[in-house]
C-alpha beads as a LAMMPS data file, in Angstrom:
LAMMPS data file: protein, C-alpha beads

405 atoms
404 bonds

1 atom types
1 bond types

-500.0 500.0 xlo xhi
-500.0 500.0 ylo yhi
-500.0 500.0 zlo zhi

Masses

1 110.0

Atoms # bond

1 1 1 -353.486 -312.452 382.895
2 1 1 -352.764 -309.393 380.588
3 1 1 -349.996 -306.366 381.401
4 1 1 -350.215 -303.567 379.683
5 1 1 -346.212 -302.553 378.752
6 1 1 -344.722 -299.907 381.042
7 1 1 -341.379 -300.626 380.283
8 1 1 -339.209 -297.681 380.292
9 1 1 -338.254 -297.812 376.487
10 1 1 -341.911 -298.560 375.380
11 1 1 -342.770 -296.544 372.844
12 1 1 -338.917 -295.685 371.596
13 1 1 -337.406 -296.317 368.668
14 1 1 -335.861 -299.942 367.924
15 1 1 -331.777 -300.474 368.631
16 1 1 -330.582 -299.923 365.427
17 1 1 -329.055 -303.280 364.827
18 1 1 -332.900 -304.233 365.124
19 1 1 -333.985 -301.756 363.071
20 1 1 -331.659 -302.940 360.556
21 1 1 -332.402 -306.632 361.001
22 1 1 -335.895 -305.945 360.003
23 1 1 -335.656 -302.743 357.968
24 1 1 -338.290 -302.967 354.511
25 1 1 -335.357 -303.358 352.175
26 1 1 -334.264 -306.673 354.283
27 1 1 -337.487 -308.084 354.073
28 1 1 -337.363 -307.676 350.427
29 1 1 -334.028 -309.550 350.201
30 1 1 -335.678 -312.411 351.974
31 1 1 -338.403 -312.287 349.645
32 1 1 -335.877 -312.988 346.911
33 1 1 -333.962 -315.824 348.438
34 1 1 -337.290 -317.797 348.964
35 1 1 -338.115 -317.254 344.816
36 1 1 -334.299 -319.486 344.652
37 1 1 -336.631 -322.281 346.573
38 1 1 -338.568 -325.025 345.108
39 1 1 -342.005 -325.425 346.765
40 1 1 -342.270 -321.772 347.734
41 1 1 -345.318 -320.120 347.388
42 1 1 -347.235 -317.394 349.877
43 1 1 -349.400 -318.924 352.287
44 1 1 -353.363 -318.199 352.606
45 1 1 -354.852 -315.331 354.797
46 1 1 -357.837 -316.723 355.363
47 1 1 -360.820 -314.205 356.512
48 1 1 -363.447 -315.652 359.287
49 1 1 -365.987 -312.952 358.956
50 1 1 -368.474 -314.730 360.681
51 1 1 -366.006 -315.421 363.773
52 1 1 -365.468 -311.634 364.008
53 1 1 -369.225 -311.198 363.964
54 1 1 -369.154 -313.749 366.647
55 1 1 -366.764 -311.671 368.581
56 1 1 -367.985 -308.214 367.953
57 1 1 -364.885 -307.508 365.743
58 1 1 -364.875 -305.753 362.729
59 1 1 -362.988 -308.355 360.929
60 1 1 -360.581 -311.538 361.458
61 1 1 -357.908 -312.317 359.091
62 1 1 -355.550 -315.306 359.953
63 1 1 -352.217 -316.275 358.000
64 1 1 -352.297 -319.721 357.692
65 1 1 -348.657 -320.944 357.856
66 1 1 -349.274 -324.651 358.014
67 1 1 -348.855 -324.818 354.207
68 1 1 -345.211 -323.027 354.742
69 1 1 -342.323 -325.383 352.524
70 1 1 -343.703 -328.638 353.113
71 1 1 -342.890 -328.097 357.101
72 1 1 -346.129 -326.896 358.052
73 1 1 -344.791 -323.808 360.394
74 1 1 -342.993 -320.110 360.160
75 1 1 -340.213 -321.599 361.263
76 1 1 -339.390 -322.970 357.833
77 1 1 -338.806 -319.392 356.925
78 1 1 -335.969 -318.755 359.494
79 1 1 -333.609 -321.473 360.208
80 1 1 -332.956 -322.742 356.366
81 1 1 -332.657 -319.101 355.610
82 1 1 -330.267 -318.358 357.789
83 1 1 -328.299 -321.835 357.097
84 1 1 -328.341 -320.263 353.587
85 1 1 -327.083 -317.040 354.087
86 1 1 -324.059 -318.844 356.364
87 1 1 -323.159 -320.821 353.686
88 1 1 -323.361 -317.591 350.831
89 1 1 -321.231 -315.717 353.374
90 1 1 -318.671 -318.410 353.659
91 1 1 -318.049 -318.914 350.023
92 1 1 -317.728 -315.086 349.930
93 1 1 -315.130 -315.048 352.095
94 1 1 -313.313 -317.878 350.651
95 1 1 -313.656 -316.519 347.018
96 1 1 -313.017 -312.888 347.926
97 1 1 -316.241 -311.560 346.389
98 1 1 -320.155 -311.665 347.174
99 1 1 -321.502 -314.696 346.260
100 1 1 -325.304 -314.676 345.180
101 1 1 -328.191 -316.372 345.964
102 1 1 -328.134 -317.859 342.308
103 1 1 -324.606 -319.725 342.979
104 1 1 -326.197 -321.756 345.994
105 1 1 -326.378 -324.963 343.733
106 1 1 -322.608 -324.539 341.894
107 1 1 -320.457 -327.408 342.572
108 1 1 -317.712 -324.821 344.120
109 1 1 -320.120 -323.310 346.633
110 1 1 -321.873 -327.089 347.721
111 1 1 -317.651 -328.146 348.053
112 1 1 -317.739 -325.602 351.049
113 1 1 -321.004 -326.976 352.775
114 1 1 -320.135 -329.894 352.427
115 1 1 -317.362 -328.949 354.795
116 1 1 -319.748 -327.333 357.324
117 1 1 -321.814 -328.513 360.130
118 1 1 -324.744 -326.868 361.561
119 1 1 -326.778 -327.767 364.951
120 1 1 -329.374 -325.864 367.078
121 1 1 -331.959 -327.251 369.754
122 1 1 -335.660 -327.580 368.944
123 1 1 -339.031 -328.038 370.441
124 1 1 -339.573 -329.594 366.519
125 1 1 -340.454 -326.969 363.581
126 1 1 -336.878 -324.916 364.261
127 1 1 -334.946 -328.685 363.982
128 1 1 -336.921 -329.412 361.129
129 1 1 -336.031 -325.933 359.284
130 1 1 -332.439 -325.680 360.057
131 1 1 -332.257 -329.794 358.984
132 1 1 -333.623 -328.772 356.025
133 1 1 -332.137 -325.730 354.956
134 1 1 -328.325 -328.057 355.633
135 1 1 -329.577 -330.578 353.072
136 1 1 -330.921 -328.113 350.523
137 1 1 -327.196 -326.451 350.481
138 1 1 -325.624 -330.035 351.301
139 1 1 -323.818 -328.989 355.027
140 1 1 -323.692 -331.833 357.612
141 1 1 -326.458 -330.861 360.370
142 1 1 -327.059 -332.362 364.211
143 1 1 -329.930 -331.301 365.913
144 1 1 -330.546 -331.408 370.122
145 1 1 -333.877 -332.573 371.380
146 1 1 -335.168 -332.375 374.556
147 1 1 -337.239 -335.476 376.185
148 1 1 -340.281 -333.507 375.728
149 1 1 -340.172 -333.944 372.002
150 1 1 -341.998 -335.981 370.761
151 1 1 -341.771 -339.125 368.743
152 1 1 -343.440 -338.062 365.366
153 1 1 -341.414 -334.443 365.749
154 1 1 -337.918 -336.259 365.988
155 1 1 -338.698 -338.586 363.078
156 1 1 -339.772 -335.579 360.807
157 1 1 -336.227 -333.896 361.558
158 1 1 -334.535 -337.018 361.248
159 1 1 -336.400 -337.366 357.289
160 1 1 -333.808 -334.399 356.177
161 1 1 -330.579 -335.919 357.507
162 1 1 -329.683 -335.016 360.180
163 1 1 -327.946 -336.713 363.400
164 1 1 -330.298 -336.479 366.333
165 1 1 -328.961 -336.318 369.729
166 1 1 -331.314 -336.547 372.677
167 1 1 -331.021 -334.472 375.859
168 1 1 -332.602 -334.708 379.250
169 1 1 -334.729 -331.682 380.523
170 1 1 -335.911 -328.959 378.771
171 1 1 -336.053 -326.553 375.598
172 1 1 -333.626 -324.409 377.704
173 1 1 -331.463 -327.350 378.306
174 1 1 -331.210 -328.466 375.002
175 1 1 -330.004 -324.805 373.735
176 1 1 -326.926 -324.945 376.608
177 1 1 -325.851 -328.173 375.096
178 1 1 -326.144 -327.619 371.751
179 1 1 -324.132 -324.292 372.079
180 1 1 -321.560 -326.298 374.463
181 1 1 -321.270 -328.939 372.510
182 1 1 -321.306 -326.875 369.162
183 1 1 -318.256 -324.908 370.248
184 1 1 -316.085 -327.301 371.720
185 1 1 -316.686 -329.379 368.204
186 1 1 -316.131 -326.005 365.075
187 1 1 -320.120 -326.524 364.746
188 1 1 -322.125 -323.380 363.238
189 1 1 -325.012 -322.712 366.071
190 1 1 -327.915 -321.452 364.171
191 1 1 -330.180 -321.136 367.059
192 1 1 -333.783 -318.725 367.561
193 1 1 -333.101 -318.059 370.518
194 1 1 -330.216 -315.103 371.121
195 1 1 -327.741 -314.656 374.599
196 1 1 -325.174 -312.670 375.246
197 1 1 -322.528 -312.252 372.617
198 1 1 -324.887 -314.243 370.396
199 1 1 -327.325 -311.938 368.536
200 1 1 -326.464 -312.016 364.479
201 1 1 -327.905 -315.513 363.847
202 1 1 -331.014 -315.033 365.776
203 1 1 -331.608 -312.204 364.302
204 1 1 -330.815 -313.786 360.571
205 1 1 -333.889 -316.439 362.177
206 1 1 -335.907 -313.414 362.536
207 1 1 -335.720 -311.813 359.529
208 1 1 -336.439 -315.099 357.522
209 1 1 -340.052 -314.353 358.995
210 1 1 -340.606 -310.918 357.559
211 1 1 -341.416 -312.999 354.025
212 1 1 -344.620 -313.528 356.073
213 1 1 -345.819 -310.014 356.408
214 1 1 -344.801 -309.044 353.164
215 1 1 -347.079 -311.478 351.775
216 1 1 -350.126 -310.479 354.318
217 1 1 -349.368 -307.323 353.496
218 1 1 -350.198 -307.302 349.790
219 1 1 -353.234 -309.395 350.614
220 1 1 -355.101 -308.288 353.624
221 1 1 -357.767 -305.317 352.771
222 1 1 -356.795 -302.612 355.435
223 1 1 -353.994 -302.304 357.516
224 1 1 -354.560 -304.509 360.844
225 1 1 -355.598 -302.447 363.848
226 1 1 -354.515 -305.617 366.766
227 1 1 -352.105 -308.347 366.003
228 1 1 -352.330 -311.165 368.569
229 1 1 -349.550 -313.513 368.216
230 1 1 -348.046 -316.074 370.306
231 1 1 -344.478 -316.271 371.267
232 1 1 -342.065 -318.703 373.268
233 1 1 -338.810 -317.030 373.059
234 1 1 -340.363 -313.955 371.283
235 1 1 -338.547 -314.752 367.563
236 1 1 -341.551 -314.293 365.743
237 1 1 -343.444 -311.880 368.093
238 1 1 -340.075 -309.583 367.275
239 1 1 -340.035 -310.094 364.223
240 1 1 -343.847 -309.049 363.620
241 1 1 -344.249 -306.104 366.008
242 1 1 -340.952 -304.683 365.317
243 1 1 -341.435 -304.909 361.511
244 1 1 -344.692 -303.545 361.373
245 1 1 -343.196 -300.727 364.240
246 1 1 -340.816 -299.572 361.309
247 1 1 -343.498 -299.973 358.176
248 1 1 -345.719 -298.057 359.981
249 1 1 -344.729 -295.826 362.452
250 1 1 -347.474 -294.676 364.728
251 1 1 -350.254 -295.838 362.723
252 1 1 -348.888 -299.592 363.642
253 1 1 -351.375 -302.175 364.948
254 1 1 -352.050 -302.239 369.070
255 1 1 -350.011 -305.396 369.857
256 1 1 -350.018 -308.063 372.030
257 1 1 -347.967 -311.099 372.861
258 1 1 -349.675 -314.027 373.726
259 1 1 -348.204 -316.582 376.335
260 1 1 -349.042 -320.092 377.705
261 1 1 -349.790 -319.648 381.512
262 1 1 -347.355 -322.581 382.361
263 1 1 -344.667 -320.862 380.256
264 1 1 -344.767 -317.294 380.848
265 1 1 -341.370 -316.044 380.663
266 1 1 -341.856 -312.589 378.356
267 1 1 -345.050 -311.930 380.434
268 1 1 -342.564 -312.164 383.353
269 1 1 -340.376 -310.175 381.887
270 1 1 -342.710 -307.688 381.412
271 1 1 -343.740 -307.202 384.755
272 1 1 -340.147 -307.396 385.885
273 1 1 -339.199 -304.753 383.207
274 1 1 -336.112 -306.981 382.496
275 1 1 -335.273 -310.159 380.644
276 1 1 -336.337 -313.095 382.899
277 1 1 -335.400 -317.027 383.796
278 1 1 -338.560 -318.692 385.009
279 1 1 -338.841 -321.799 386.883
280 1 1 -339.798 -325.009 384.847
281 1 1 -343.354 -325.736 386.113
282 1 1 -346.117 -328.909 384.816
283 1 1 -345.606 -329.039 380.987
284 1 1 -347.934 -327.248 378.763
285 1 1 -350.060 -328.772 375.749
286 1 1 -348.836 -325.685 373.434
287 1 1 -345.349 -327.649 373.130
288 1 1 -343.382 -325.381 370.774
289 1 1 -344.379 -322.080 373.098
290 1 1 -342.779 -324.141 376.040
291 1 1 -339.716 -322.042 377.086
292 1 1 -338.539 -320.270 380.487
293 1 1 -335.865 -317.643 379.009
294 1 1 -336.419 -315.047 375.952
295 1 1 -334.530 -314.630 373.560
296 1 1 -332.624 -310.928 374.186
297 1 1 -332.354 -309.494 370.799
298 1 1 -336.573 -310.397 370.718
299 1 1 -337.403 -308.725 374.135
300 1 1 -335.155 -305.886 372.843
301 1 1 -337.621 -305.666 370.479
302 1 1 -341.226 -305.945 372.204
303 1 1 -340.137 -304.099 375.044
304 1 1 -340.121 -301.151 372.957
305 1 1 -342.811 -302.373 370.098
306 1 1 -345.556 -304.609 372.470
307 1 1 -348.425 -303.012 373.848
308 1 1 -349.878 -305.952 376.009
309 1 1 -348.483 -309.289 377.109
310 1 1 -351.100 -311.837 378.042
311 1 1 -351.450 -315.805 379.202
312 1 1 -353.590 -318.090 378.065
313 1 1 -355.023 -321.554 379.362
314 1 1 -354.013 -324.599 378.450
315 1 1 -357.994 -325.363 377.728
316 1 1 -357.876 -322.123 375.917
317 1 1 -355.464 -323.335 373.614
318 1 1 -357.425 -326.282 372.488
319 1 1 -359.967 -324.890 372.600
320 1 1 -358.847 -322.735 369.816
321 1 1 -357.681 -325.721 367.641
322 1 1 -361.440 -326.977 367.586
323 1 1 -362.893 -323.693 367.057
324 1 1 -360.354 -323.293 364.285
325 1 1 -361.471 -326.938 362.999
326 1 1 -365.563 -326.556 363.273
327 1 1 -365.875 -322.566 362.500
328 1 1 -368.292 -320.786 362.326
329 1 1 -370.809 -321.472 359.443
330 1 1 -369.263 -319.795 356.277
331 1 1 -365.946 -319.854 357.298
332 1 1 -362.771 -321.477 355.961
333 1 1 -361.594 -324.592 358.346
334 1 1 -358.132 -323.731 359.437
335 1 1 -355.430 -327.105 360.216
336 1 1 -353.941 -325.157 363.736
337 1 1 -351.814 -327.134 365.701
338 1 1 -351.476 -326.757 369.817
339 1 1 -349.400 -323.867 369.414
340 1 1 -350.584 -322.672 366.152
341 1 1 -354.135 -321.203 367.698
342 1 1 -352.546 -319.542 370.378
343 1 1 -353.072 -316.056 369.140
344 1 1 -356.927 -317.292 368.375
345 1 1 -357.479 -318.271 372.009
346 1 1 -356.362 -315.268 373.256
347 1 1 -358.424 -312.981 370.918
348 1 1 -361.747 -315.222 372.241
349 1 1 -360.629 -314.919 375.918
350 1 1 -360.454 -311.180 375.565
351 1 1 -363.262 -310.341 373.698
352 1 1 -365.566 -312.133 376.101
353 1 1 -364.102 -309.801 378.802
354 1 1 -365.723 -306.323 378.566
355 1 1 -362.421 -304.867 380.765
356 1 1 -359.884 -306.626 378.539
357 1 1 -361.618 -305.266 375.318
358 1 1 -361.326 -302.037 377.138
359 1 1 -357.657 -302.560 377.871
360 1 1 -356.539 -303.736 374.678
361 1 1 -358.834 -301.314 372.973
362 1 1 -361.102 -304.025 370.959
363 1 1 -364.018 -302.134 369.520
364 1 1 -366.834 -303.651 366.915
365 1 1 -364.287 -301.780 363.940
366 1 1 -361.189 -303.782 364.699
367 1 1 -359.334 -305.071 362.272
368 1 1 -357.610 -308.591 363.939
369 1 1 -354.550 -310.222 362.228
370 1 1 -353.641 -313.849 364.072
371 1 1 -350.800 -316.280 362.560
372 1 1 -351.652 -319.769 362.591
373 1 1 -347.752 -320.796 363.554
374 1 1 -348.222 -324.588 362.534
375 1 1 -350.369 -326.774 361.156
376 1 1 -350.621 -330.624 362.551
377 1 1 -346.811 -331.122 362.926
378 1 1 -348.006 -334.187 365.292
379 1 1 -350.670 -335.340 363.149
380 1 1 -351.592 -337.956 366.021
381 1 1 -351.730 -335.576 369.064
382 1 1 -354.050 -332.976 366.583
383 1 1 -356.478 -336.003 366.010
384 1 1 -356.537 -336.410 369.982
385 1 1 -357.170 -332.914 371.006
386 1 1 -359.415 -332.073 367.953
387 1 1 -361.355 -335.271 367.241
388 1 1 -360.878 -334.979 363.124
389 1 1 -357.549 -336.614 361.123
390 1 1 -355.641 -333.090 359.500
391 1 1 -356.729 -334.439 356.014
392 1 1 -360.420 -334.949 357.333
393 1 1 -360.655 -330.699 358.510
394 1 1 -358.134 -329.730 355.290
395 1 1 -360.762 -331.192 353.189
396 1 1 -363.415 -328.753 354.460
397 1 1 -360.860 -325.895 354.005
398 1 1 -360.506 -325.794 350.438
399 1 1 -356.707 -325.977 350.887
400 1 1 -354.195 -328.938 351.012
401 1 1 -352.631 -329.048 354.344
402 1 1 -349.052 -329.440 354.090
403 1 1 -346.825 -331.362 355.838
404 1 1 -350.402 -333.545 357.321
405 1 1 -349.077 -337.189 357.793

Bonds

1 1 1 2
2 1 2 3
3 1 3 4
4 1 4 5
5 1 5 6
6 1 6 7
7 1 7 8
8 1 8 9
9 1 9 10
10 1 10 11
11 1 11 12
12 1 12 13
13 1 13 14
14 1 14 15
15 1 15 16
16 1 16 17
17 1 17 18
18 1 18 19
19 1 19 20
20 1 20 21
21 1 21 22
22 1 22 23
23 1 23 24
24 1 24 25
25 1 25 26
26 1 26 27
27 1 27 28
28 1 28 29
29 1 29 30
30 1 30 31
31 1 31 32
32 1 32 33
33 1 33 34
34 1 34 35
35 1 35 36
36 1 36 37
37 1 37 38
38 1 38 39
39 1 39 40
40 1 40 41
41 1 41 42
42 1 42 43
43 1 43 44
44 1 44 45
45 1 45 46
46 1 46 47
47 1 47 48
48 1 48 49
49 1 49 50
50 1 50 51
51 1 51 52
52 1 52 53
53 1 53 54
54 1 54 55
55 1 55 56
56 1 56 57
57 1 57 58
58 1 58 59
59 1 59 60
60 1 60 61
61 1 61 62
62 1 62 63
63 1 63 64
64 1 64 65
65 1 65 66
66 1 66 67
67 1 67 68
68 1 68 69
69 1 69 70
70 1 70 71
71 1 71 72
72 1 72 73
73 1 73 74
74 1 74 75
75 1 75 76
76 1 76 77
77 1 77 78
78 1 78 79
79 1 79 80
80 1 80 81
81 1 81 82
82 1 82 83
83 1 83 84
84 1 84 85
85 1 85 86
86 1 86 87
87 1 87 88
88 1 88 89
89 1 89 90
90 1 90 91
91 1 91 92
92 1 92 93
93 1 93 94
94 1 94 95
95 1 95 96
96 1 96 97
97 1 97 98
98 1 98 99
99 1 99 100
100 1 100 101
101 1 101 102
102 1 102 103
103 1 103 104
104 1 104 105
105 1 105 106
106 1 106 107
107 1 107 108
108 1 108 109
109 1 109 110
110 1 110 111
111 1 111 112
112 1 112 113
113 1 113 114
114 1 114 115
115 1 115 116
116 1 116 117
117 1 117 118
118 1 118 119
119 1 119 120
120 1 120 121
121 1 121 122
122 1 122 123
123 1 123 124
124 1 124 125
125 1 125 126
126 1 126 127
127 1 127 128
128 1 128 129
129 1 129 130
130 1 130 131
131 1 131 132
132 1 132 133
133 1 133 134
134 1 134 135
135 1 135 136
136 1 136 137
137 1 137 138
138 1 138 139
139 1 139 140
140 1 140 141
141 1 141 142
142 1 142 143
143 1 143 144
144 1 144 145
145 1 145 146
146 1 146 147
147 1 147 148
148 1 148 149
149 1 149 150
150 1 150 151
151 1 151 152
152 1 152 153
153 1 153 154
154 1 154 155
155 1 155 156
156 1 156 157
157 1 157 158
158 1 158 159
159 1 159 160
160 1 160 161
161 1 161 162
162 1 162 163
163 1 163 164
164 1 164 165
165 1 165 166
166 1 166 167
167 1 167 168
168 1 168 169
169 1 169 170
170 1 170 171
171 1 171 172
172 1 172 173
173 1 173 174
174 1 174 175
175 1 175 176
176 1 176 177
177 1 177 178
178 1 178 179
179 1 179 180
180 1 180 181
181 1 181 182
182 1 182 183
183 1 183 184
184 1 184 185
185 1 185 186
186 1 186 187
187 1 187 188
188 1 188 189
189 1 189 190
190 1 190 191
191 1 191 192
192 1 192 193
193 1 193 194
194 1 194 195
195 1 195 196
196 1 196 197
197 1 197 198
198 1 198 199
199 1 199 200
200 1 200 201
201 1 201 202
202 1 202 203
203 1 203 204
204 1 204 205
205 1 205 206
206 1 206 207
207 1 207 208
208 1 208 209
209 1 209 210
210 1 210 211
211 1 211 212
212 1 212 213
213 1 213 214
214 1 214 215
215 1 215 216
216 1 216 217
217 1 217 218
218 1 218 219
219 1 219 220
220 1 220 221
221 1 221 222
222 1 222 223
223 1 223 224
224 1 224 225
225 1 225 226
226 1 226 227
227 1 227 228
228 1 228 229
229 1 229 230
230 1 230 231
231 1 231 232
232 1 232 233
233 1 233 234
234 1 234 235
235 1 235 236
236 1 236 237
237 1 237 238
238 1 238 239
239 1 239 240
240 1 240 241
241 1 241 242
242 1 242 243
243 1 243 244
244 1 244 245
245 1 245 246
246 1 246 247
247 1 247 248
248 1 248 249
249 1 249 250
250 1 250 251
251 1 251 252
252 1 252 253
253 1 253 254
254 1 254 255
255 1 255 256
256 1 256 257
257 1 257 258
258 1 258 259
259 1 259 260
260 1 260 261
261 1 261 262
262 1 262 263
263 1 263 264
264 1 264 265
265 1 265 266
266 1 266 267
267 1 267 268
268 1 268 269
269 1 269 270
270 1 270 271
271 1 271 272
272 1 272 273
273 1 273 274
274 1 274 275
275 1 275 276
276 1 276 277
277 1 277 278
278 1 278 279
279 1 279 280
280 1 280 281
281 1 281 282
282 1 282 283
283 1 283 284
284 1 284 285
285 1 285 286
286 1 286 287
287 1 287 288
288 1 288 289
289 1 289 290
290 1 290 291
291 1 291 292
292 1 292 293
293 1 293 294
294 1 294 295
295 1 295 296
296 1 296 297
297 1 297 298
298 1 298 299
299 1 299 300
300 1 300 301
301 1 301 302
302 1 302 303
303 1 303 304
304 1 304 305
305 1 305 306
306 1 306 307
307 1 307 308
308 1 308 309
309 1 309 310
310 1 310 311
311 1 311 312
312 1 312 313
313 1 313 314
314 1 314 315
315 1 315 316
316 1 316 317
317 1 317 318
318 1 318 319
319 1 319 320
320 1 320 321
321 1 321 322
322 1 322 323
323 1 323 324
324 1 324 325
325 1 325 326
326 1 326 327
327 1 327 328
328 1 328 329
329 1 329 330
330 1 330 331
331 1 331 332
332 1 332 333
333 1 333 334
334 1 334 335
335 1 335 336
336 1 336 337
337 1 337 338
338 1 338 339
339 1 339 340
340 1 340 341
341 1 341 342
342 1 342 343
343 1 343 344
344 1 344 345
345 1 345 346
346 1 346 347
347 1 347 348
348 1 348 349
349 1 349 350
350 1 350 351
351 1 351 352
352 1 352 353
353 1 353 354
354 1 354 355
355 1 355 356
356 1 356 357
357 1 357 358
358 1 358 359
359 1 359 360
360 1 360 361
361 1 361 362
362 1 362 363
363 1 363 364
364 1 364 365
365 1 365 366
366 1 366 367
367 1 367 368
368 1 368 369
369 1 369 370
370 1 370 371
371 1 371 372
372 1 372 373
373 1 373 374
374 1 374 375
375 1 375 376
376 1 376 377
377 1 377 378
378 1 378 379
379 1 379 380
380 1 380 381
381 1 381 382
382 1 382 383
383 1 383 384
384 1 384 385
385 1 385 386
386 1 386 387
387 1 387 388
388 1 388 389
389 1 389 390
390 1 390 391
391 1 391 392
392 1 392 393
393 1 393 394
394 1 394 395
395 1 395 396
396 1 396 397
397 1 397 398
398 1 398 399
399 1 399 400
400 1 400 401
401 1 401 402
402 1 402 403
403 1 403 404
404 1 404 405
């Protein structure tokens, strides 16, 4: 399915919060909290020339974030970022001056984490980056899962600390007990996902991600002509189309959000023109894209800065893991986990489709720019759905896959 945005702001300029969120000079600050971080290095773009040729694209260039801080996913750049700056913005309150990025470790500043507790729900790579941002700065942390987690995803939030408590139902479940629970206890909610009266910390979440495109930025050729990227709330569609919206202005790439079919809620909201709650349907394989309710500061954002919002398959999906895992000869391998490819799939779905290349204005000069949102964060599951251990495809890759155990 693919709708081409006729929303009534499409095209107009981003709230200015937004625009302020993920203005250049933010992204920059980001940049210089991460240098503060041990393990931090940019990520690969990796080009699959031969896959564009494949595809009748001029070119395919892929930012690989399953090497991201040892957590193999994006997310590693938003919650521990934005535990970080809560904790900074404490101890500058308490001390009555702006405390720095370079104080994080003194013993004054870690005597006020110490003192604070942070929780948020996760599908599993948000968990594991707020858990690990809480024990880099030393805050308690509890983190709600939904029964959909799974095992290996619990126990890799559950390495960095923190107190795991288990909730029936859904993503969307999990985030109204986390919040209730979080308030009626003094807890910090550092969630992705943004409601009413609940927009700062989201968008904190967000602008941890913008490290990303600064770093494809200085090493991608030319400037992208179509981004594909999946979302399930929309943090890090936002965060990509409304960054790219302000660096460059109406030479910005065409756009297009990419959603599983069984979890469709911004295509919904699309076609509804409005923020939308869908109904829980059969579970999807693409596990972190599995939510029924964006995020509002995020469809804020792509309602004015998406072109297209498409679904994909759940065979689609996988399929794009395996492609991703046996490329084309000449190419890189790329470690993609189910939701990591998403972007992928839905590049390959359109391309084969002479009236979606139309729509989304694919020509053989394209320049495409996917993110590969996670690596194997469920090491098991990848070997089931791809037929190859992480380690056995990062070996053909040239690149240590982090996070793969």
């Amino acid at each position: 399915m693919l709708i081409l945005n006729e929303n009534v702001d499409y095209g107009t300029a981003l709230h200015p919060s937004d625009a302020e969120t993920l203005s250049l000079a933010a992204a920059e600050n980001v940049e210089r909290f991460l240098n503060h971080r041990d393990g931090h290095k940019a990520t690969p773009l990796v080009s699959l020339s031969n896959l564009a040729q494949k595809y009748r694209v001029g070119s395919i260039h892929i930012k690989d974030e399953g090497h991201r801080l040892g957590l193999g996913s994006f997310k590693a750049l938003g919650g521990s970022y934005a535990v970080i700056r809560l904790v900074l913005e404490e101890a500058s309150r308490q001390f009555g001056r702006e405390v720095d990025i370079s104080e994080l470790h003194s013993p004054a500043v870690k005597a006020i984490a110490c003192r604070l507790t942070v929780a948020c729900a996760t599908d599993g790579n948000h968990g594991r980056s707020v858990a690990q941002g809480a024990q880099l700065v030393g805050a308690n942390c509890v983190i709600f899962v939904h029964s959909g987690v799974s095992t290996e995803r619990i126990s890799a939030i559950a390495r960095f600390g923190a107190e795991i408590i288990r909730v029936a139902g859904n993503y969307d479940h999990s985030v109204a007990e986390a919040s209730r629970v979080a308030a009626d206890k003094g807890w910090q909610t550092v969630s992705d996902t943004s409601w009413p009266g609940y927009e700062r910390i989201p968008g904190l979440v967000m602008q941890g991600y913008t490290a990303l495109l600064r770093e494809t930025i200085r090493q991608i050729p030319k400037r992208p002509t179509h981004v594909f990227v999946q979302s399930g709330v929309g943090g890090i569609a936002a965060a990509i189309a409304g960054y790219f919206t302000l660096l460059y202005g109406d030479e910005r790439p065409f756009f297009i959000v990419v959603d599983p079919s069984r979890a469709a809620c911004l295509v919904e909201s699309a076609r509804a023109g409005k923020p939308v709650k869908i109904a829980q349907g059969e579970p999807t394989v693409m596990a972190m894209l599995e939510c029924y309710e964006p995020s509002l500061v995020a469809w804020r954002i792509l309602s004015r800065s998406a072109d297209a919002f498409m679904t994909v398959e759940e065979e689609d999906a996988v399929g794009a893991m395996r492609r991703l895992a046996n490329p084309e000869p000449g190419d890189p391998a790329v470690v993609s986990g189910e939701s990591g490819g998403v972007g992928l799939a839905a590049l390959m779905r359109a391309a084969d489709d002479q009236d979606l290349r139309s729509k989304l204005r694919l020509g053989t000069d394209s320049r495409v720019l996917l993110i590969n949102t996670e690596g194997a964060t469920d090491p098991s599951l990848y070997q089931q759905l791809v037929g190859f251990s992480p380690q056995d495809v990062a070996a053909r890759s040239n690149v240590e896959v982090a996070g793969a155990r």
